[in-house]
VODRENNU-726901 format. One record per residue: residue number from 1; residue in one letter; x, y, z of N, C-alpha, C in turn. Coordinates in Angstrom, 1 decimal. Example, Ala and Ser with C-alpha at 12.3 -4.5 7.8 and 13.67 -1.06 7.14 Angstrom:
% residues 2
{n: 1; res: A; nu: 13.2; nv: -5.7; nw: 7.8; cau: 12.3; cav: -4.5; caw: 7.8; cu: 13.2; cv: -3.3; cw: 7.8}
{n: 2; res: S; nu: 12.8; nv: -2.2; nw: 7.1; cau: 13.7; cav: -1.1; caw: 7.1; cu: 12.9; cv: 0.0; cw: 7.9}
***
This chain:
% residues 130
{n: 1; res: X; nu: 13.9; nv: 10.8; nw: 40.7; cau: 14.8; cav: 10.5; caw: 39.5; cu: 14.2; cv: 11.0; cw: 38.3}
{n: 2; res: X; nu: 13.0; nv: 10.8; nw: 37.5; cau: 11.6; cav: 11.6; caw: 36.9; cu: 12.4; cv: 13.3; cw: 36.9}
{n: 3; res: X; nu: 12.3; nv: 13.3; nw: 37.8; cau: 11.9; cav: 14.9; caw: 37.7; cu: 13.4; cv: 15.5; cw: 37.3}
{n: 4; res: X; nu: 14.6; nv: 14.7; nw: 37.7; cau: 16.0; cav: 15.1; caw: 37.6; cu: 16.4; cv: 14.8; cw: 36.0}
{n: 5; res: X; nu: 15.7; nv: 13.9; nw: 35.5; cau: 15.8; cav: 13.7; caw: 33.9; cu: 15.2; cv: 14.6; cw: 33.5}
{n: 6; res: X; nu: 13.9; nv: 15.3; nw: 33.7; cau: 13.3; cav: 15.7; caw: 32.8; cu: 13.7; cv: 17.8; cw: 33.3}
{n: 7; res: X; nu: 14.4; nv: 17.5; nw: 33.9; cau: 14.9; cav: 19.0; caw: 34.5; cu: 16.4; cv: 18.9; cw: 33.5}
{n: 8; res: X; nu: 17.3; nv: 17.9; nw: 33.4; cau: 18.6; cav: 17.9; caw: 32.9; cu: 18.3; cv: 18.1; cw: 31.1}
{n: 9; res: X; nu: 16.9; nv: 17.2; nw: 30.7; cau: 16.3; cav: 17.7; caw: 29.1; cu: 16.0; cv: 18.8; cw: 28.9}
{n: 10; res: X; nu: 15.2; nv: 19.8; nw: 30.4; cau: 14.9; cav: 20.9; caw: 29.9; cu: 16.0; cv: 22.1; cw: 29.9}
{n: 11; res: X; nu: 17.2; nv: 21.6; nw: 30.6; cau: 18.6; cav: 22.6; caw: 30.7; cu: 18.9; cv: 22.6; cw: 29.7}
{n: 12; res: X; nu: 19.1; nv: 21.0; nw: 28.8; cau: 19.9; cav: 20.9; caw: 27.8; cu: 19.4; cv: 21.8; cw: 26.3}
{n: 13; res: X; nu: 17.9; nv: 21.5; nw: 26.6; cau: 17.3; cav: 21.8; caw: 25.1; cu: 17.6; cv: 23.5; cw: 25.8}
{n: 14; res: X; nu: 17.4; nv: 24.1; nw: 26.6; cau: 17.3; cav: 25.7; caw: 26.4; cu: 19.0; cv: 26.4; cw: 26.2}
{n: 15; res: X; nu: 19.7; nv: 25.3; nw: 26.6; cau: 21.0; cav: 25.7; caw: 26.0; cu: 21.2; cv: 25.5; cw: 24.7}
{n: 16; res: X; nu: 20.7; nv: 24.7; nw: 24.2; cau: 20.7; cav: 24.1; caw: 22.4; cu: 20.1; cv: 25.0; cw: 21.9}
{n: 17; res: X; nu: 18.9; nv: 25.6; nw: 22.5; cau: 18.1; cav: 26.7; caw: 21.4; cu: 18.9; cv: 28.0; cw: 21.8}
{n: 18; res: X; nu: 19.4; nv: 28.3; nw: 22.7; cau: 20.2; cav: 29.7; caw: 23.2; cu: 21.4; cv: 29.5; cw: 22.2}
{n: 19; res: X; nu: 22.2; nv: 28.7; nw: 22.2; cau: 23.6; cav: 28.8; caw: 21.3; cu: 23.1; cv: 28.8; cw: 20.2}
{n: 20; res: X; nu: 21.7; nv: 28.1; nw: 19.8; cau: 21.3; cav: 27.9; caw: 17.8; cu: 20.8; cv: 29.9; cw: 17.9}
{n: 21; res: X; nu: 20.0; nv: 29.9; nw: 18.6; cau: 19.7; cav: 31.8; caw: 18.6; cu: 20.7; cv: 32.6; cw: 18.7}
{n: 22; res: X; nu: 21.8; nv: 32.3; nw: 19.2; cau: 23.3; cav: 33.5; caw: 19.6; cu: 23.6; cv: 33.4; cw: 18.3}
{n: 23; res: X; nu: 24.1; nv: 32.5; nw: 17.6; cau: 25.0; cav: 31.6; caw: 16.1; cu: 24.1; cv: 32.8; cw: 15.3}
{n: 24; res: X; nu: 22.3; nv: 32.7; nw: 15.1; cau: 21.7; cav: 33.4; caw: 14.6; cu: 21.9; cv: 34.8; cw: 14.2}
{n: 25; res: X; nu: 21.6; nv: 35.1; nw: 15.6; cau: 21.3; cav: 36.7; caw: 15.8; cu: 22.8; cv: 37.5; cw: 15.3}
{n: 26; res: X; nu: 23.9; nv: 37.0; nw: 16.0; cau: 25.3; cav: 37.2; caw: 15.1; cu: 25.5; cv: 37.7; cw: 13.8}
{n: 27; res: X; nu: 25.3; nv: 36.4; nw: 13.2; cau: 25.4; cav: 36.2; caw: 11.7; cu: 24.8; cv: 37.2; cw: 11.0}
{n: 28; res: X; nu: 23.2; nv: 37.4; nw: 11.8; cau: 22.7; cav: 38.4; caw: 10.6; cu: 22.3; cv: 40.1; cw: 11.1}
{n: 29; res: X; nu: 23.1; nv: 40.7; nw: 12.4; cau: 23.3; cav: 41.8; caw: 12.6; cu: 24.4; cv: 42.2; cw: 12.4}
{n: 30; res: X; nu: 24.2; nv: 43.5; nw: 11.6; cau: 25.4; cav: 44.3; caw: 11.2; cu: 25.6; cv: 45.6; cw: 11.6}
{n: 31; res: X; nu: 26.5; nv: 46.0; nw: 12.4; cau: 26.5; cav: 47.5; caw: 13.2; cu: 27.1; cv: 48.4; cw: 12.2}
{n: 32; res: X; nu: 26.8; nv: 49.4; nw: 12.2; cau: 27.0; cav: 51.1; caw: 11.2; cu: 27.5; cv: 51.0; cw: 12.4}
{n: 33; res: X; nu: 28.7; nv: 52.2; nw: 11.2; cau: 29.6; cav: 52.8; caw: 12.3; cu: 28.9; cv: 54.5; cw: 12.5}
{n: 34; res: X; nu: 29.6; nv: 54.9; nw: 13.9; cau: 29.1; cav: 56.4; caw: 13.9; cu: 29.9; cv: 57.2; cw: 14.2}
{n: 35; res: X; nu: 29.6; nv: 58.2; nw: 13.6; cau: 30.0; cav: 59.7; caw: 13.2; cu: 29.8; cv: 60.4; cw: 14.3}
{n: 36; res: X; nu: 30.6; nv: 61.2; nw: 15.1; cau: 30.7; cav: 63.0; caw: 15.7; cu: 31.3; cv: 64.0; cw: 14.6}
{n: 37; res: X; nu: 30.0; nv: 64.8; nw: 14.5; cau: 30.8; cav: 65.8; caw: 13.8; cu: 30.1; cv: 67.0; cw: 14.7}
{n: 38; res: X; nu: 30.9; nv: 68.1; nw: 14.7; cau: 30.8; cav: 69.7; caw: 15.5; cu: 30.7; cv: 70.8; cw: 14.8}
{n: 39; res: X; nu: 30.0; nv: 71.8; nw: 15.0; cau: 29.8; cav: 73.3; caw: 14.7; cu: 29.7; cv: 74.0; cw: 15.0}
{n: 40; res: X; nu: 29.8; nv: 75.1; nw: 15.3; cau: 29.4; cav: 75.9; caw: 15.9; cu: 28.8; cv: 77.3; cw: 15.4}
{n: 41; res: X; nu: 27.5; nv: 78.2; nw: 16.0; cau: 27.0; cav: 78.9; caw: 15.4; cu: 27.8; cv: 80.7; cw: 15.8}
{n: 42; res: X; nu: 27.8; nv: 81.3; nw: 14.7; cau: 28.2; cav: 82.7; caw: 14.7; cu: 28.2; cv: 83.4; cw: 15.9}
{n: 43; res: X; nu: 29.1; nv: 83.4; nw: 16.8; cau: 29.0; cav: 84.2; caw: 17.6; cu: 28.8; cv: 85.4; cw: 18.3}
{n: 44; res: X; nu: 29.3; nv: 85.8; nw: 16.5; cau: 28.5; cav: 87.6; caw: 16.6; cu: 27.3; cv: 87.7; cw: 16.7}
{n: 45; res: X; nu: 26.5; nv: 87.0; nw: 16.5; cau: 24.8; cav: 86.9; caw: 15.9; cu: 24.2; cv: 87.0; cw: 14.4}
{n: 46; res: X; nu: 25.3; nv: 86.8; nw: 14.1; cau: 25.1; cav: 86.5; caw: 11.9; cu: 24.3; cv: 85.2; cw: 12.2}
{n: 47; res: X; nu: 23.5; nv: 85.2; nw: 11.4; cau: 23.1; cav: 83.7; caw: 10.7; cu: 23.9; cv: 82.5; cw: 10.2}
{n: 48; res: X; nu: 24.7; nv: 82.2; nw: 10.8; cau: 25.2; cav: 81.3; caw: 10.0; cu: 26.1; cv: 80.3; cw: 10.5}
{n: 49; res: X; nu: 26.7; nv: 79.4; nw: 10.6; cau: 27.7; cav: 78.5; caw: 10.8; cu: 28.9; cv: 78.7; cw: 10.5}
{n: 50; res: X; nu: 30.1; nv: 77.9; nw: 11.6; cau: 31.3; cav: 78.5; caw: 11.0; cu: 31.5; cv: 77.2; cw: 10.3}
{n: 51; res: X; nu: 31.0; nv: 75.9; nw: 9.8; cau: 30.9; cav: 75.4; caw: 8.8; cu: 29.9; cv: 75.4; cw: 7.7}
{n: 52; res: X; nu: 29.9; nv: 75.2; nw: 6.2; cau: 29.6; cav: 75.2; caw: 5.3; cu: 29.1; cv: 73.9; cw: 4.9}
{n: 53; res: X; nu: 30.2; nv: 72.3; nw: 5.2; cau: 30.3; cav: 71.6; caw: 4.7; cu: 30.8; cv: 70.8; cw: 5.3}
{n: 54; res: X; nu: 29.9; nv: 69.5; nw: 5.6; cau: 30.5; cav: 68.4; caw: 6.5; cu: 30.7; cv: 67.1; cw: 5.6}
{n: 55; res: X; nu: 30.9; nv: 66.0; nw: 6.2; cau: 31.0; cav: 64.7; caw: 5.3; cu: 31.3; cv: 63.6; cw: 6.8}
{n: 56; res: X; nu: 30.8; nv: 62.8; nw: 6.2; cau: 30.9; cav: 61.3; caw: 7.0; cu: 30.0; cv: 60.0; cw: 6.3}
{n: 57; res: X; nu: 30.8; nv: 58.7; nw: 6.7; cau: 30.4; cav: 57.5; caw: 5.9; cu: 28.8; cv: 57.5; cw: 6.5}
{n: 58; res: X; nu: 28.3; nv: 56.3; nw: 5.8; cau: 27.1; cav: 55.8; caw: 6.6; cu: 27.1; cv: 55.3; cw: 7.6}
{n: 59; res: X; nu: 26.1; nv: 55.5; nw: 7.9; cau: 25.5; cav: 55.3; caw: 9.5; cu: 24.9; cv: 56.3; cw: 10.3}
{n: 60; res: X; nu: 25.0; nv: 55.7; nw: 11.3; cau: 25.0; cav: 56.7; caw: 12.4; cu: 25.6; cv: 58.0; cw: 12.6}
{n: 61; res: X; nu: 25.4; nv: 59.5; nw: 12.2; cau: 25.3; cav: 60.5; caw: 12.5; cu: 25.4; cv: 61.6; cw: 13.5}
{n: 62; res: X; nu: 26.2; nv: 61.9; nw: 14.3; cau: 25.3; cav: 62.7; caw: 15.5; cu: 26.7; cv: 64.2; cw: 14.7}
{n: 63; res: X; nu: 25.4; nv: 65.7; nw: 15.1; cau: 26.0; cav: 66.8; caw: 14.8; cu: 25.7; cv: 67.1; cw: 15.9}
{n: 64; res: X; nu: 26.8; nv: 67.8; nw: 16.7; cau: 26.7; cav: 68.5; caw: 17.7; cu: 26.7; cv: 70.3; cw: 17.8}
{n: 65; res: X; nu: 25.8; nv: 71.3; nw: 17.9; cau: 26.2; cav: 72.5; caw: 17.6; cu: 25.9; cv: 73.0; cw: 18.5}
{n: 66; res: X; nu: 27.3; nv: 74.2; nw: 19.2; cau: 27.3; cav: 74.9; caw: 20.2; cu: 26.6; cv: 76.2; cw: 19.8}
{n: 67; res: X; nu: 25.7; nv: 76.5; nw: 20.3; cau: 25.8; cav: 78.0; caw: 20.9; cu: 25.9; cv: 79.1; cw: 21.3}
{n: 68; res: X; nu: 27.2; nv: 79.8; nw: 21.0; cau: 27.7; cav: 80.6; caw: 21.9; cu: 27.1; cv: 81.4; cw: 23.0}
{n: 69; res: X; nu: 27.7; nv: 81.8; nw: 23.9; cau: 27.1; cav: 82.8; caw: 24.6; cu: 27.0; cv: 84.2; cw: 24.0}
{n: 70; res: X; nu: 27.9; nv: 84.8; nw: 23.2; cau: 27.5; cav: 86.3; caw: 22.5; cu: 26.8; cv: 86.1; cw: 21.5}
{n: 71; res: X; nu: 26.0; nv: 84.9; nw: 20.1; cau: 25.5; cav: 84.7; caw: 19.6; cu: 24.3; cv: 85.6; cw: 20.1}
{n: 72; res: X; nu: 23.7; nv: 85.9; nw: 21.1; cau: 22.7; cav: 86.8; caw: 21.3; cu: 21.1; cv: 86.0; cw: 20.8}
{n: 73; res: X; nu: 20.9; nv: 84.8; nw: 20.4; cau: 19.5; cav: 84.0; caw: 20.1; cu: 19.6; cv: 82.9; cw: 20.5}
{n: 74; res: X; nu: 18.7; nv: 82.2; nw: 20.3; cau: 18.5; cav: 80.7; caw: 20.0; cu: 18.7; cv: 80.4; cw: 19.0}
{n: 75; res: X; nu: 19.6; nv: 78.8; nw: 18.7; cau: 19.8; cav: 78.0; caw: 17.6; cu: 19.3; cv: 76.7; cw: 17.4}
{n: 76; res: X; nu: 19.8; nv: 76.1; nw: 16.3; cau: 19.4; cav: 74.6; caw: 16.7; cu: 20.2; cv: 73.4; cw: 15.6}
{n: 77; res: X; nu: 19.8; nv: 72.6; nw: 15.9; cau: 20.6; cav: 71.7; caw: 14.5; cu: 19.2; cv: 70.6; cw: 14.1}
{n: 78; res: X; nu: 19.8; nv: 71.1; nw: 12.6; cau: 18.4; cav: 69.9; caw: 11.9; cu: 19.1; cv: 69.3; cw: 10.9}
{n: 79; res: X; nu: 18.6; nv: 68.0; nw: 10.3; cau: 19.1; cav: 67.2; caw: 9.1; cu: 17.9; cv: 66.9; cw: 8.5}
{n: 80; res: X; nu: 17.9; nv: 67.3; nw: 7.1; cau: 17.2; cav: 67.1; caw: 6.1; cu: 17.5; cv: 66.1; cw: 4.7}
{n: 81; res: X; nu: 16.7; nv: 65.8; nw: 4.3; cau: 17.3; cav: 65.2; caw: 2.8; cu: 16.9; cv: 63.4; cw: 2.9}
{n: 82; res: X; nu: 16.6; nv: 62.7; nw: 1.5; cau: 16.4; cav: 61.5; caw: 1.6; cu: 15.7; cv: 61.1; cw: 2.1}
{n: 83; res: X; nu: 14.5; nv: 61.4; nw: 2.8; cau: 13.6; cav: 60.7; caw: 3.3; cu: 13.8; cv: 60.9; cw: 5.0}
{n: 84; res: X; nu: 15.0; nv: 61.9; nw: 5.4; cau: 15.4; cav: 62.0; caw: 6.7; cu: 14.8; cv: 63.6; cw: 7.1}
{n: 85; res: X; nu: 13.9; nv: 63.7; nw: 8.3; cau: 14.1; cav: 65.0; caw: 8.6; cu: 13.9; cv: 65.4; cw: 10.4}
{n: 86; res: X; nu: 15.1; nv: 65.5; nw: 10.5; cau: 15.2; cav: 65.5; caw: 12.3; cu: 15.7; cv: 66.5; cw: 12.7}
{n: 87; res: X; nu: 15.0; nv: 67.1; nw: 14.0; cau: 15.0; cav: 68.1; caw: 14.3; cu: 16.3; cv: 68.0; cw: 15.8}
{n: 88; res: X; nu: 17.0; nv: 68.6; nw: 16.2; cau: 17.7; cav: 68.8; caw: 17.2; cu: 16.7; cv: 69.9; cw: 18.5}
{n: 89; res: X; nu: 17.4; nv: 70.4; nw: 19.5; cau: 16.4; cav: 71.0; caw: 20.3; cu: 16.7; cv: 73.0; cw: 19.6}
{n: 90; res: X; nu: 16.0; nv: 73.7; nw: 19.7; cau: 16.5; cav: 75.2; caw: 19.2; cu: 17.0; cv: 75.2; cw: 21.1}
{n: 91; res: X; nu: 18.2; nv: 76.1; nw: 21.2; cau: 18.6; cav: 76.4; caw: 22.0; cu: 19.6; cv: 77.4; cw: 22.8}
{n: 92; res: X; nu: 19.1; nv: 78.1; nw: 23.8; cau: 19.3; cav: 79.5; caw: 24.1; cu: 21.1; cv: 79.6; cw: 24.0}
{n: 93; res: X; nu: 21.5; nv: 81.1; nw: 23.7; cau: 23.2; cav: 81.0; caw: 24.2; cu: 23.8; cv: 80.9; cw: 25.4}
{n: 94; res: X; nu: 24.8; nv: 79.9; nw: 25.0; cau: 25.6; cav: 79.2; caw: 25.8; cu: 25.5; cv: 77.6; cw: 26.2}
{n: 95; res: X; nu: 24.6; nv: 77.4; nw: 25.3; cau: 23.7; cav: 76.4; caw: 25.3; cu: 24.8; cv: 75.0; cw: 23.8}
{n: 96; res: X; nu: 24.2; nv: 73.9; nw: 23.7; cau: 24.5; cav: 72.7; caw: 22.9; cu: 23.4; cv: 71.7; cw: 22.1}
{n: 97; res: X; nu: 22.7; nv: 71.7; nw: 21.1; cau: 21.8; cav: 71.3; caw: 20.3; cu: 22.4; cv: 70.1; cw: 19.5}
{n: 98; res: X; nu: 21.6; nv: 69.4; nw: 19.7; cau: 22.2; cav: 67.9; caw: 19.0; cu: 21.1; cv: 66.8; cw: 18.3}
{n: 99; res: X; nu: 21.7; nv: 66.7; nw: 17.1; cau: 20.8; cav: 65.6; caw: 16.5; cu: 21.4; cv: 64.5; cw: 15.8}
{n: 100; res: X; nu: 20.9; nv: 63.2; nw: 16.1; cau: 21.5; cav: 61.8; caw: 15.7; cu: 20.2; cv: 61.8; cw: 14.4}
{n: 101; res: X; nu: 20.9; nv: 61.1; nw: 13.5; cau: 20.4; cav: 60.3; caw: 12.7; cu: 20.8; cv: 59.2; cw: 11.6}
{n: 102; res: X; nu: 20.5; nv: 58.5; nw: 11.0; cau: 20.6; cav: 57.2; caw: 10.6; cu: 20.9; cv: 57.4; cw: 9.2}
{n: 103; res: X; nu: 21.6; nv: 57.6; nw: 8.5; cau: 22.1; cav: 58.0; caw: 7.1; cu: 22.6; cv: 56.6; cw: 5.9}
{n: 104; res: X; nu: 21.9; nv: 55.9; nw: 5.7; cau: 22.0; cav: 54.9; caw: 4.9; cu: 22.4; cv: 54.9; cw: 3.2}
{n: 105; res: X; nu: 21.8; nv: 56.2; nw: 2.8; cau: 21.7; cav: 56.3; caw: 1.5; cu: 23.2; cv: 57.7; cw: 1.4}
{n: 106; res: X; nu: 24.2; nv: 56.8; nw: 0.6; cau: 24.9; cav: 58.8; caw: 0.0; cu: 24.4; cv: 59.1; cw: -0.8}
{n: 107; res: X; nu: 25.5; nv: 60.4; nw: -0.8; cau: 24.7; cav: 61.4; caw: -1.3; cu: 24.6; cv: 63.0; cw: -0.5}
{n: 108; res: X; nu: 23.8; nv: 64.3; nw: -0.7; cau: 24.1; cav: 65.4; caw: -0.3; cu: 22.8; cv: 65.3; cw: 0.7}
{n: 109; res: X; nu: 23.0; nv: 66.1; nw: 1.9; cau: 21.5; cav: 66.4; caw: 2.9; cu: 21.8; cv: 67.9; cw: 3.0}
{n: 110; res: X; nu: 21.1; nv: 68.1; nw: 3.7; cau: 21.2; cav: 69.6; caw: 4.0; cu: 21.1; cv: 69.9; cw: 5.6}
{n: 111; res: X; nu: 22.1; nv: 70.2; nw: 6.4; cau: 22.2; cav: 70.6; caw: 7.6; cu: 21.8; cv: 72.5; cw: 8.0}
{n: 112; res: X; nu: 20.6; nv: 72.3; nw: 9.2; cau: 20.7; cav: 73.8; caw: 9.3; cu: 19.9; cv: 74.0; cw: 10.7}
{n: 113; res: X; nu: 19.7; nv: 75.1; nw: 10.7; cau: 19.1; cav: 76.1; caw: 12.1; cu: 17.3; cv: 76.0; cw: 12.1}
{n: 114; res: X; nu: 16.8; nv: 74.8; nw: 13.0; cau: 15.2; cav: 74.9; caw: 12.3; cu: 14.6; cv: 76.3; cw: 13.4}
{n: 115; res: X; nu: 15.6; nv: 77.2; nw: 14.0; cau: 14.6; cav: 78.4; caw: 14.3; cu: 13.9; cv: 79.2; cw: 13.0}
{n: 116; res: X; nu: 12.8; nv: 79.9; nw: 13.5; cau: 12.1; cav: 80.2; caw: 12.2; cu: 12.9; cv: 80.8; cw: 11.6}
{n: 117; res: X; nu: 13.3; nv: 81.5; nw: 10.1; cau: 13.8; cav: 82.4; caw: 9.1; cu: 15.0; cv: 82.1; cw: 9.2}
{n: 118; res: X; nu: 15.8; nv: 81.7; nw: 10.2; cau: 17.1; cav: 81.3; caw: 10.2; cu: 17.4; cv: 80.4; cw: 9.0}
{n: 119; res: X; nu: 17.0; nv: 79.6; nw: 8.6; cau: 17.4; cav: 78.9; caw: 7.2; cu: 17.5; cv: 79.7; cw: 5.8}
{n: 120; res: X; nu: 16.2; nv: 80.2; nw: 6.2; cau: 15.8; cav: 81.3; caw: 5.2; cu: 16.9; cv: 82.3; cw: 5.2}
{n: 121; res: X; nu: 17.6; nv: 82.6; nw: 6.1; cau: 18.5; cav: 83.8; caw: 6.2; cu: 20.1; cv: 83.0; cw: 5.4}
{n: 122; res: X; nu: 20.0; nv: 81.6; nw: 5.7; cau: 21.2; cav: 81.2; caw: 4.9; cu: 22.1; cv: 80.3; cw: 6.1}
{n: 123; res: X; nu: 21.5; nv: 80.1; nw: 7.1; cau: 22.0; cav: 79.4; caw: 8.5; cu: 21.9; cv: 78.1; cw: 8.2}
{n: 124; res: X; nu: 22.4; nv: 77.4; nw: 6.8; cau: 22.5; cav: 75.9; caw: 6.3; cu: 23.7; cv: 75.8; cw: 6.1}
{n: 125; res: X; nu: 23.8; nv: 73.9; nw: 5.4; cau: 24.9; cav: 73.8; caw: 5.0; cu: 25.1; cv: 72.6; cw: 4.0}
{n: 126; res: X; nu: 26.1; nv: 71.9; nw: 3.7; cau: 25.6; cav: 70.6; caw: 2.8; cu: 26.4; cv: 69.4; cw: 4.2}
{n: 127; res: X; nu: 26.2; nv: 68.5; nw: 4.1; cau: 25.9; cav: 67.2; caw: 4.6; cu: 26.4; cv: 66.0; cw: 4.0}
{n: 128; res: X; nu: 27.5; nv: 65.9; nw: 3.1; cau: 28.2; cav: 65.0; caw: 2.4; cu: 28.0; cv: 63.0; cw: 2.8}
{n: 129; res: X; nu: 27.2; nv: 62.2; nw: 2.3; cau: 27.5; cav: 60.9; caw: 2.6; cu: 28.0; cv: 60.2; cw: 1.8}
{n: 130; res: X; nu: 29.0; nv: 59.3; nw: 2.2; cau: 30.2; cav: 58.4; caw: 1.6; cu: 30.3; cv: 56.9; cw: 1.6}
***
């Protein structure tokens, strides 16, 4: 009888602290929403993007950039700016390079190609947060 009470106190209290931690954890997590945005790189083999200029609210980020198969290199996607600097994978044509990141602060970043000179050649873009 002992052991059936003190089993029915320990059910009860771990249910009482599980609903007081659910109520908790609830209340004070807040989910960012997220963003897909797409590009794609020059398929002639120019340096450059056929976008210039993206935009999305805060949060969560993901740029997705294809690279073609006649592109003729490797590419890649990177996000810079604010204290953010993430790199995507560089990747051969025919291929898809992708980088998530966490964008809290608006304001302008700079999206681009972290293969070498490719930025340098003009293979960026601006990165609008809202």
């Amino acid at each position: 009888m002992k052991k059936g009470i003190v089993f029915a106190c320990i059910a009860l209290a771990a249910l009482a602290f599980a609903a007081i931690g659910g109520a908790t954890a609830v209340g004070k997590k807040k989910s960012l929403p997220h963003t897909n945005l797409t590009l794609k790189a020059d398929p002639n083999g120019d340096l450059k993007f056929d976008k210039k200029d993206l935009s999305a609210k805060k949060g969560f980020v993901t740029i997705t950039m294809d690279n073609p198969r006649t592109s003729g290199t490797k590419h890649g996607i990177a996000v810079e700016g604010k204290g953010v600097d993430e790199n995507g994978k560089n990747v051969n044509p025919g291929k898809e390079s992708k980088v998530t990141v966490k964008l809290t602060k608006t304001g302008s970043y700079t999206f681009y190609c972290p293969v070498d000179g490719h930025r340098a050649a003009g293979m960026k873009g601006h990165l609008t947060i809202h």
